[in-house]
C-alpha positions in Angstrom: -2.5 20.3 -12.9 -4.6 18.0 -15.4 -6.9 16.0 -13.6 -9.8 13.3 -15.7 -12.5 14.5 -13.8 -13.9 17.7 -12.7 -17.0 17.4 -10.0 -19.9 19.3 -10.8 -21.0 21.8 -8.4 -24.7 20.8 -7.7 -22.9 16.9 -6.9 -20.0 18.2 -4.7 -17.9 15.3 -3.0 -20.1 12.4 -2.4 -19.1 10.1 0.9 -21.1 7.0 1.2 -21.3 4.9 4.0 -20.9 1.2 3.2 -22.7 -1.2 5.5 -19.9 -3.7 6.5 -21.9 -6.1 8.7 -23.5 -9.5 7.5 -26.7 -11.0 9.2 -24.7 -14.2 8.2 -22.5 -16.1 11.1 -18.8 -15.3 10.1 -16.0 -17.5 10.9 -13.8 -16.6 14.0 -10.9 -16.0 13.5 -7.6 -18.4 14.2 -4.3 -17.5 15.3 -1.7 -17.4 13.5 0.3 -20.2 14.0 4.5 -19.6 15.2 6.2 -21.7 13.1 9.9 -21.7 12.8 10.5 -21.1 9.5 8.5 -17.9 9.6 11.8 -16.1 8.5 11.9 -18.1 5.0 8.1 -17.2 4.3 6.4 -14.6 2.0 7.2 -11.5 3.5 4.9 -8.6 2.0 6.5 -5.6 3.6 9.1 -4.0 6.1 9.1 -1.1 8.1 12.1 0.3 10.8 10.5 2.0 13.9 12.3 5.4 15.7 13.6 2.8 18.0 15.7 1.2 15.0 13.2 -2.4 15.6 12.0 -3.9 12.5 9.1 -5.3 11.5 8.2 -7.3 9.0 4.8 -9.0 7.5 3.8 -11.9 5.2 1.2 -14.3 4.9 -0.6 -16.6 7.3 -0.6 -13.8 9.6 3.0 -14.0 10.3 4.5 -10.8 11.7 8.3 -11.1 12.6 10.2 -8.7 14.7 13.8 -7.2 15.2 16.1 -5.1 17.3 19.6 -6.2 15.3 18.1 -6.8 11.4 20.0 -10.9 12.7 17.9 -12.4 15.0 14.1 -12.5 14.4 11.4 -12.8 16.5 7.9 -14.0 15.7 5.2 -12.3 17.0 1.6 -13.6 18.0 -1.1 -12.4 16.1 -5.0 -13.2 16.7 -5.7 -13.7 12.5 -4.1 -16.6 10.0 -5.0 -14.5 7.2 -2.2 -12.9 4.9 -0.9 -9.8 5.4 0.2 -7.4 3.4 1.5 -4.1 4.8 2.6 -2.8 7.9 2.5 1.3 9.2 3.9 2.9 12.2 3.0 6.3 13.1 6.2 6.2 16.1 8.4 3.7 18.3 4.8 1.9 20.0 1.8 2.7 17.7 1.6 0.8 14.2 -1.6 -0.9 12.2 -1.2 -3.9 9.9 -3.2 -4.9 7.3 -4.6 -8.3 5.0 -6.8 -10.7 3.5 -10.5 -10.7 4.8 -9.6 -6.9 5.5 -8.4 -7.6 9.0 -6.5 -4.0 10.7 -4.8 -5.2 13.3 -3.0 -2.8 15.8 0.1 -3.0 17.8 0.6 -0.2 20.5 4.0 -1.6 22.1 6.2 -1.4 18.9 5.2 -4.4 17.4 5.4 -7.3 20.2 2.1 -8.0 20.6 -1.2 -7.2 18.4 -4.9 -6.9 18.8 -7.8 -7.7 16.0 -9.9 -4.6 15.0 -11.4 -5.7 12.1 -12.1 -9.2 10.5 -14.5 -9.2 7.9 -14.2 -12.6 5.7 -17.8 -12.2 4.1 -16.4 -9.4 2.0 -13.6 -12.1 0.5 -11.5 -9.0 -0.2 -8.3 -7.7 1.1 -6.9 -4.8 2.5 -3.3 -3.6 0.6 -2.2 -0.6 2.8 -2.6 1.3 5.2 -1.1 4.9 6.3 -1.7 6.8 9.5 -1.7 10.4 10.1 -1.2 10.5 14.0 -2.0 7.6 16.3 -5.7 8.2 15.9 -6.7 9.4 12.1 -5.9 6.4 9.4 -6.9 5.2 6.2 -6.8 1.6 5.1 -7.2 0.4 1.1 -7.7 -2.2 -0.5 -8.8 -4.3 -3.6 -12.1 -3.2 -5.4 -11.7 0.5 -4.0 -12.2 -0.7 -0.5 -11.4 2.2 1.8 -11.9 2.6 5.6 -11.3 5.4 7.9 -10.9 5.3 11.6 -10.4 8.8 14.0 -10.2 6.9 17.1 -6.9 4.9 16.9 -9.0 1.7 14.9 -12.0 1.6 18.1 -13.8 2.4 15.4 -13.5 1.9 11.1 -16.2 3.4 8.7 -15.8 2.4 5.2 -15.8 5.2 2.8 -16.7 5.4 -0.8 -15.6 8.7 -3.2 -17.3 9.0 -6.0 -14.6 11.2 -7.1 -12.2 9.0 -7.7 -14.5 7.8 -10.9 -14.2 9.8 -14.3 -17.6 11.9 -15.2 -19.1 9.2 -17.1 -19.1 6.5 -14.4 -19.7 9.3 -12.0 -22.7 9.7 -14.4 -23.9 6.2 -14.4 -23.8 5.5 -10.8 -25.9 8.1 -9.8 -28.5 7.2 -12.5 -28.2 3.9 -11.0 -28.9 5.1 -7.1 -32.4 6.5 -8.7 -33.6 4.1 -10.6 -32.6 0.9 -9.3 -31.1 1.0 -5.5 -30.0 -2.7 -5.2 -27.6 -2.6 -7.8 -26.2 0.9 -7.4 -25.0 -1.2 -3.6 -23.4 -4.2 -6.0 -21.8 -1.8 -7.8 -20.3 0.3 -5.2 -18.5 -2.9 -4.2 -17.0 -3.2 -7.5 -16.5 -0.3 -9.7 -13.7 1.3 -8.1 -10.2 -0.1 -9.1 -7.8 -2.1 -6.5 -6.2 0.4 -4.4 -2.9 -1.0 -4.3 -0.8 1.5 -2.5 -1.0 4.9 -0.5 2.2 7.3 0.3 2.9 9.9 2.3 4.6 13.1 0.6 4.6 15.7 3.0 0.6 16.8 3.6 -0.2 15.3 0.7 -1.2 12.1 0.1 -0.7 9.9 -3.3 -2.9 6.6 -4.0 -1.7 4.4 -7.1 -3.5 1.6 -8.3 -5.5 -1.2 -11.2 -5.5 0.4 -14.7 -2.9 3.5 -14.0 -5.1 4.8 -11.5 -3.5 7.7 -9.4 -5.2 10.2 -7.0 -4.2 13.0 -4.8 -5.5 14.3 -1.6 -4.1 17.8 0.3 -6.9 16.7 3.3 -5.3 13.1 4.8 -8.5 11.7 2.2 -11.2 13.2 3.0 -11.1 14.5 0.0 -9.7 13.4 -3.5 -8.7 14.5 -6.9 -7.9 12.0 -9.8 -5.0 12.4 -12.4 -5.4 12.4 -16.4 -4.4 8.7 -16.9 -1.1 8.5 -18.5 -0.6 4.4 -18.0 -3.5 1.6 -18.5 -1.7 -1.3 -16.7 -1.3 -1.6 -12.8 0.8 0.5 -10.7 1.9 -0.9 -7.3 4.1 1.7 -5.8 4.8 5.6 -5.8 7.4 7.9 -4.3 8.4 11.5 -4.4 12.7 12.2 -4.9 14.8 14.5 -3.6 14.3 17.2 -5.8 10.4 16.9 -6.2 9.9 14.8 -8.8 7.0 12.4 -8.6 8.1 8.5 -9.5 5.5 6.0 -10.6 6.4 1.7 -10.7 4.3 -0.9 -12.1 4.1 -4.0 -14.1 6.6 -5.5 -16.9 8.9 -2.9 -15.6 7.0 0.3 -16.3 8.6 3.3 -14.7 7.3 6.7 -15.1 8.6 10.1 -14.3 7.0 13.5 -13.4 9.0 16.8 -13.0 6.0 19.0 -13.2 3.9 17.6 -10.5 1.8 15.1 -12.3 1.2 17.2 -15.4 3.1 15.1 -18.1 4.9 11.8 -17.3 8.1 10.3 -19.2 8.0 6.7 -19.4 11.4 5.4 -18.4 13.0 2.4 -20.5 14.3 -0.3 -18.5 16.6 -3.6 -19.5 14.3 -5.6 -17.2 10.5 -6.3 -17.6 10.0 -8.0 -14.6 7.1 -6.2 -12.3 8.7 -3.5 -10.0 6.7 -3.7 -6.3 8.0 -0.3 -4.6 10.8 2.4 -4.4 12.5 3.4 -1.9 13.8 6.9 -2.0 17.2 7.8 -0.1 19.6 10.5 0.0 22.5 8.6 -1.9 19.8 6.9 -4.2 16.8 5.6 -5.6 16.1 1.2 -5.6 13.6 -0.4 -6.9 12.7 -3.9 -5.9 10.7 -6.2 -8.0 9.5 -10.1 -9.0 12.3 -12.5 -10.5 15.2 -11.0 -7.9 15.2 -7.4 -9.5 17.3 -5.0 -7.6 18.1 -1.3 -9.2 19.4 1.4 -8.4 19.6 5.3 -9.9 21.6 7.8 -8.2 20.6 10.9 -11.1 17.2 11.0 -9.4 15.1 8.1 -11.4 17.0 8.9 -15.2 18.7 6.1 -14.9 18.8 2.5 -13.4 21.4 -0.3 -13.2 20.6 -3.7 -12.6 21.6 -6.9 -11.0 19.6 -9.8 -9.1 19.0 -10.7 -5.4 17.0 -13.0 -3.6 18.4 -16.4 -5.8 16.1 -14.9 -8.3 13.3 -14.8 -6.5 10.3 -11.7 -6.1 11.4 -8.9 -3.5 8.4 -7.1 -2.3 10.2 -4.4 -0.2 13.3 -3.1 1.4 14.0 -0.4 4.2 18.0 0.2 4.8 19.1 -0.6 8.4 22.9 -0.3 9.4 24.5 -0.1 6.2 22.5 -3.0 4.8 19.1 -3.2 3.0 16.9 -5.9 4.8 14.8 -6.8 2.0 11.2 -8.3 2.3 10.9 -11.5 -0.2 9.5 -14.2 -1.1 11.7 -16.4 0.2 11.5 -14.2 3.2 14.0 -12.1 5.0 17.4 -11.3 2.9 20.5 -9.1 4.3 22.0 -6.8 1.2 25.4 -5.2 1.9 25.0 -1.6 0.8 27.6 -0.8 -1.7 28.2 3.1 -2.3 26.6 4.0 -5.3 29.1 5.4 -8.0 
């Protein structure tokens, strides 16, 4: 496999602790508030638990529950901020994730949640998150922000890889540690592009992000290996199909496809240019949701998509099947889909 940078030896893998504490007084912060039309919000993502609940999370902190994919329930939830994805590891234990990169944990299937991080000096938020049991996760966000916990989220250290930069900005910002300490900790902040999401494919996991950025990792993070770029815009979702083949989404309806395990991409053509937000792969097929209603579905593993549009037009952010529907994540909040057999 190609990858755009290759770590010299006498570097190795460099993990940097970022200080996350301010000497300034933060904000506390607010509850979210439970407001009846929670359901018709900006929902962000969806998730269905073992126990066939959903759960689904938008902004102002709203998280919404479900045992029937009908009636919804709204949780409470100690932060206002917006939220932005939502991971269960099994039926009780799940972490979601937002603005002013608050984690917030859940350990009875979503009813209630606790705070475990709220950090609205860094103005920055957290995009995803993905657990590998109920005490090892990683959460992501904008700028390259990444944070680990081992203990379950008692604890989160944020992380920085310097090998998720090419050689010459690898270069640079070492230079910069020598000779001038104060910026080289400005640019760590910055230099890294937005994480925008992380997947699970087996042991492996697959980070996509700002400016076609796409990483690997065979060790749950720890350690990381980035991919010859083969796309300069954004990419906001990434999956693997049935058969093995690697399927990248972004904006203006970008959709690329790897049979060889990241080693050449086809670029798919599309009838829509509307951005695509994520994939979901299933046995029968492959959908795509996206802004402006976009709906499609392939069912010869990503060569092809039809169209149509949901959501009265409006931006679907995810979808997870349930019951022979699709309960889709929008902006106009939740939305039922009657799953039709693909032909």
């Amino acid at each position: 496999m190609k990858f755009a940078c290759s770590i010299p030896s006498m570097i190795g893998i460099l993990l940097l602790a970022i200080p996350v504490a301010s000497a300034i007084e933060q904000p506390e912060p607010k509850p979210a508030v439970i407001a009846p039309l929670a359901t018709q919000s900006l929902l962000t993502d969806i998730t269905v638990l073992p126990s066939n609940r959903l759960i689904a999370v938008g902004e102002r902190g709203h998280i919404l529950w479900s045992d029937n994919g009908s009636h919804w329930q709204q949780a409470e939830v100690p932060v206002r901020a917006n939220l932005n994805a939502v991971y269960f590891v099994d039926a009780n234990y799940g972490w979601a994730v937002g603005h002013d990169a608050s984690i917030l944990h859940s350990q009875d299937g979503g009813i209630s949640w606790q705070l475990q991080q709220f950090l609205p000096e860094l103005d920055k938020p957290l995009l995803d998150v993905v657990f590998e049991n109920t005490e090892h996760g990683i959460a992501v966000g904008a700028y390259g922000m990444m944070y680990r916990t081992r203990d379950g989220g008692a604890n989160w250290q944020a992380e920085f890889h310097l090998e998720l930069l090419d050689e010459e900005e690898q270069d640079y910002l070492l230079e910069l540690k020598e000779d001038d300490p104060e910026l080289y900790a400005i640019e760590l902040t910055a230099i890294l592009p937005h994480f925008n999401r992380v997947y699970v494919a087996g042991d492996q996991l697959m980070m996509v992000g700002e400016a076609g950025f796409f990483a690997i990792s065979d060790d749950f993070g720890q350690h990381w290996e980035l991919l010859e770029p083969f796309y300069h815009g954004s990419l906001f979702d990434v999956a693997v199909t049935a058969e093995g083949h690697w399927l990248a989404v972004g904006l203006r309806g970008h959709v690329f496809l790897s049979e060889d395990e990241g080693e050449s991409w086809q670029e798919m053509v599309l009838a829509s240019q509307a951005t695509i937000n994520s994939v979901i792969v299933r046995p029968e097929a492959i959908y795509l949701t996206g802004n402006a209603g976009l709906w499609a579905v392939s069912t010869d593993q990503g060569q092809n998509f039809t169209f149509r549009t949901e959501a009265e037009g409006r931006a679907i952010v995810n979808a997870v099947p349930y019951q022979q529907q699709m309960i889709l994540a929008t902006e106009l909040g939740i939305r039922q889909l009657v799953q039709q057999k693909p032909e």
